[in-house]
C-alpha positions, 0 to 999 in steps of 0.5 A: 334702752338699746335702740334695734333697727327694723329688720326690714332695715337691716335687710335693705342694708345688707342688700345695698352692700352686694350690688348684684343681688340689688336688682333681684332682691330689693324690689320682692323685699320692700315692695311687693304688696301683701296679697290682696284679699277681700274680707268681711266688711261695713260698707257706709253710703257717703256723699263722696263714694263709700266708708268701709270698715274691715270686720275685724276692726269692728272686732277691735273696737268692741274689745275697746268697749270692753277693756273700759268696763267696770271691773264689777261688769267684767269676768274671769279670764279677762285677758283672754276675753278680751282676745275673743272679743277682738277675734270674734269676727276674725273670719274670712273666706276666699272670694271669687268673681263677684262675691263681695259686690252687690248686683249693682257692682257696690262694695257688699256689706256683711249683712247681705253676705249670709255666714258660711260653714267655710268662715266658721271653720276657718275662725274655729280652726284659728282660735284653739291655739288661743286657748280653751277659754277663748275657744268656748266663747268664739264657739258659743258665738257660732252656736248663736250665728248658725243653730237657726240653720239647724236642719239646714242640711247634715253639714250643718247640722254636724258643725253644730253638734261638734261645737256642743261637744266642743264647749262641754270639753272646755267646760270640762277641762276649766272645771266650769259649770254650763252657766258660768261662760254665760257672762263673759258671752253676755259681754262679748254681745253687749260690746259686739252691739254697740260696736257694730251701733257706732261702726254703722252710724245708727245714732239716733239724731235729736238725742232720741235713745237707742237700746243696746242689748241686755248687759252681762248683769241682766240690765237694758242698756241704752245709748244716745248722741249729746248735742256736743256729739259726745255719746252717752250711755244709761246706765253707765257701765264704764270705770272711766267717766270720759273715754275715747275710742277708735277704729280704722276705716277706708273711703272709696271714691269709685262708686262701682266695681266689675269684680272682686280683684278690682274691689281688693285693689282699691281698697289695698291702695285707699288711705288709712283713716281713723274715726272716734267716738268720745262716750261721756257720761251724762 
């Protein structure tokens, strides 16, 4: 196998060779930042400051669960599921001022941020070039996030009708019936779920039981942490009988922000670390 240099190399080389384009060029190439965005995150109270988790790698991690099914609990267009699976939160918005902080200046979890109209354009938009199948299911999952806001206002109201109209096209052009998407949607749930169980540290302690949600083959699903901190699940859904999953996450050490532009540095700078989970069945 021919081994190719990083284009990033090959470019810092061919800079190197004409000296007076060094000074102009290098610093833009190799170390400008990417430009500092907030996004949609699980924040964790720690001793030490704050554990926070991007949306998206949430989003990984419920595919993760997923890619390790039974094949009997997985659908049809399974790659493509699994794509909605990991974008189903892909969706982001441009914040300013304070918009991801708290009143107290704490970075804000996604839960005491509402959903807006502008995330879900956005994540619609981004996902018809992923194909129909993965767009019928991201669009169920707006119509399960936004149709309690129905009568909200007309802005609403038509974003929701244009998702109805949306899935029968794809049902349409899939040749699928209204319930077949039923069950790879049951999955992105079920795996969204546990997900977001693991992600926000909702264990019960002293091995208590938690319920998942209902699987794609209609059967409650329960979760727990072993006295070897392995978690187990009843019934056990996975083709494997040990497994080990991950994601990233960020440890902030500043316990307040003035503003968002402080928040997303912070972040941009703080180390990459990873947390596991080892899920075992009993």
């Amino acid at each position: 196998m021919l081994y190719r240099q990083p284009l990033v190399g090959k470019l810092a080389q061919r800079i190197n060779c004409f000296p007076n384009l060094h000074a102009r060029y290098k610093y833009n190439l190799l170390v400008t930042p990417i430009t500092l965005k907030i996004l949609s995150m699980i924040v964790n109270a720690t001793p030490q400051g704050w554990e926070v988790i991007y949306q998206q790698a949430h989003g990984m991690l419920a595919a993760q669960l997923a890619y390790y099914l039974k094949p009997e609990l997985q659908c049809a267009h399974w790659v493509e599921t699994l794509v909605a699976i990991a974008n189903h939160d892909n969706r982001q918005r441009t914040w300013h001022g304070q918009d991801g902080l708290t009143p107290a200046g704490a970075p804000a979890d996604f839960t005491l941020q509402p959903n807006t109209l502008e995330q879900a354009h956005a994540l619609m938009d981004a996902v018809r070039f992923q194909g129909r199948w993965v767009t019928l299911l991201t669009s169920m999952h707006m119509i399960y996030l936004y149709e309690s806001r129905r009568g909200e206002n007309q802005t609403t109201d038509t974003f929701l009708d244009a998702q109805l109209e949306l899935q029968e096209s794809c049902r349409k052009t899939l040749k699928l019936t209204k319930k077949q998407p039923q069950q790879a949607y049951a999955i992105l749930q079920w795996c969204d779920r546990l997900s977001l169980i693991l992600c926000r540290n909702e264990l019960p302690a002293d091995e208590r039981t938690l319920e998942i949600t209902t699987g794609p083959d209609g059967k409650s699903y329960f979760v727990k942490q072993l006295p070897s901190q392995t978690v187990s699940i009843n019934p056990w859904p996975f083709a494997e009988t040990h497994l080990e999953v991950s994601l990233e996450y960020r440890e902030l050490y500043q316990l307040q922000f003035k503003n968002d532009a402080e928040l997303a540095t912070a972040m941009h700078q703080a180390e990459v670390k990873y947390k596991s989970w080892v899920l075992e069945k009993e």
